[in-house]
C-alpha positions as CSV (number, residue, x, y, z in Angstrom):
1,X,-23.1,3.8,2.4
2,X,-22.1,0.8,4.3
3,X,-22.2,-2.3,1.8
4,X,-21.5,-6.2,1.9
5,X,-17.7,-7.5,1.3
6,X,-17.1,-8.3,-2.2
7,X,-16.0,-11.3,-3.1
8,X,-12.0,-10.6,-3.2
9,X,-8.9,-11.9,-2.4
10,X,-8.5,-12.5,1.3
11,X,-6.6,-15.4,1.3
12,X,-3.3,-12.9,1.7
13,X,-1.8,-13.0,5.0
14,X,-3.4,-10.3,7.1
15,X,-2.1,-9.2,10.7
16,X,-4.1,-7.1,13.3
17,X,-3.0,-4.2,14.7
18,X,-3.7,-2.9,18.1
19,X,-5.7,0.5,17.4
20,X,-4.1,2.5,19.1
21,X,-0.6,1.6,17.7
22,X,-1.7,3.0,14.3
23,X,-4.0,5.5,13.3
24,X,-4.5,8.6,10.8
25,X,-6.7,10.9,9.2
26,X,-8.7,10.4,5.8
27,X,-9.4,12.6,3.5
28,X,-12.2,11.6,0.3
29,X,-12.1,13.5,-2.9
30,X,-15.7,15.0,-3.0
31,X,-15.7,16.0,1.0
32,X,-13.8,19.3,2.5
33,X,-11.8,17.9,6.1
34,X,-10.3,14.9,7.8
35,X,-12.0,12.0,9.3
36,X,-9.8,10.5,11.8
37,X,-9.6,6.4,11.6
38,X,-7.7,3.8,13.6
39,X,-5.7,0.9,11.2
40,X,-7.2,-2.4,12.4
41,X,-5.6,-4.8,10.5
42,X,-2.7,-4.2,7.4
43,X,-1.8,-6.9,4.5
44,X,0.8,-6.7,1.9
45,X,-2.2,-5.0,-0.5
46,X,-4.5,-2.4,1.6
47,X,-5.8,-1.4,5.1
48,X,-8.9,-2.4,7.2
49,X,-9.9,1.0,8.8
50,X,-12.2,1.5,11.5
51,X,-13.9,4.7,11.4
52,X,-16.6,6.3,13.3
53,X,-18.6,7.0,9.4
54,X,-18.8,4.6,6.6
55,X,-17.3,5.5,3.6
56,X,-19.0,4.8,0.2
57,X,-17.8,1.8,-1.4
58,X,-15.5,3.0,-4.8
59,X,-14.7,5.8,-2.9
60,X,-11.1,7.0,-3.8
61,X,-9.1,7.7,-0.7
62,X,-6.0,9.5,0.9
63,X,-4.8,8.4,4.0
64,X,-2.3,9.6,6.2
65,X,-0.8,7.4,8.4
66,X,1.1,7.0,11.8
67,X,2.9,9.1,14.3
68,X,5.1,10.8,14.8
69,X,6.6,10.1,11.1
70,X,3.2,10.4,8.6
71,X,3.4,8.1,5.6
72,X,0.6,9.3,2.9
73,X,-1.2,6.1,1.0
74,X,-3.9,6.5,-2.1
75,X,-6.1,4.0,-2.1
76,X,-10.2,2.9,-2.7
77,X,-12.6,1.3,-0.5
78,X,-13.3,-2.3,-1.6
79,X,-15.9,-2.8,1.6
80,X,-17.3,-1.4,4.5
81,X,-19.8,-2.5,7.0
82,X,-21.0,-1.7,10.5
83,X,-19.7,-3.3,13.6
84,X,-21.7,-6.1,15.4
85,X,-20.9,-5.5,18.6
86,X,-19.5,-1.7,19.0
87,X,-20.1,1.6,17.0
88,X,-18.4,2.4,14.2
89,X,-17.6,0.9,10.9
90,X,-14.8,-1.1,9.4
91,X,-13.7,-0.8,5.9
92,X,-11.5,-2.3,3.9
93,X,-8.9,-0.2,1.3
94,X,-7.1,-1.5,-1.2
95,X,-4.0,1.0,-1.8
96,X,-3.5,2.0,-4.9
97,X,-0.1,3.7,-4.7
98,X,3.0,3.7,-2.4
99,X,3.0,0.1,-2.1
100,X,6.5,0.3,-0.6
101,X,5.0,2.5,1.8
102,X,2.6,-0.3,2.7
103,X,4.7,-3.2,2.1
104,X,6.8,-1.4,5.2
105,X,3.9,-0.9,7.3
106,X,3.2,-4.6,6.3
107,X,6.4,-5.6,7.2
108,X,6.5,-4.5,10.6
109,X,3.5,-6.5,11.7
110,X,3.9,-9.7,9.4
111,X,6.6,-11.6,10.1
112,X,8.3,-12.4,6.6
113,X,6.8,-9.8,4.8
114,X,8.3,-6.4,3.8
């Protein structure tokens, strides 16, 4: 369920991403299907999703990523809370795997980075 950021490393350069520039489907281990999320801000470390459902915090995760080339990242959800002022959640993933993957996606929004 949804659940208060924990205290973690934020002070990493983060960039935001305009929705509907990146977005993908995620699939959770214990759950059959795809839920379909838009990436709303990337670092050099992990995602912030927004998704229509929260996602249960320790949650291991597989997301894949952009059009029309999909990049696939494994990662966990570190947070996730509702939105104040629109529906849906945001959540934060920390990727666990492919961090050249992310380190791209990272670089294309951050200057400096990737």
């Amino acid at each position: 369920m949804a659940a208060q950021r924990n205290k973690i490393d934020r002070s990493k350069v983060r960039a935001q991403v305009i929705p509907q520039e990146l977005r993908g489907l995620a699939t959770l281990k214990e759950e059959e299907g795809h839920r379909p999320f838009l990436v709303w801000d990337v670092s050099e470390t992990g995602l912030g999703l927004w998704l229509a459902e929260p996602i249960n915090v320790g949650e291991s995760i597989v997301l894949a990523v952009g059009q029309p080339f999909m990049s696939v990242l494994v990662g966990k959800v570190v947070w996730c809370e509702p939105m104040s002022s629109e529906k849906g959640y945001r959540c934060g993933v920390e990727v666990t795997s492919d961090l050249e993957i992310l380190s791209r996606l990272a670089g294309s929004f951050i200057p400096g980075s990737g």
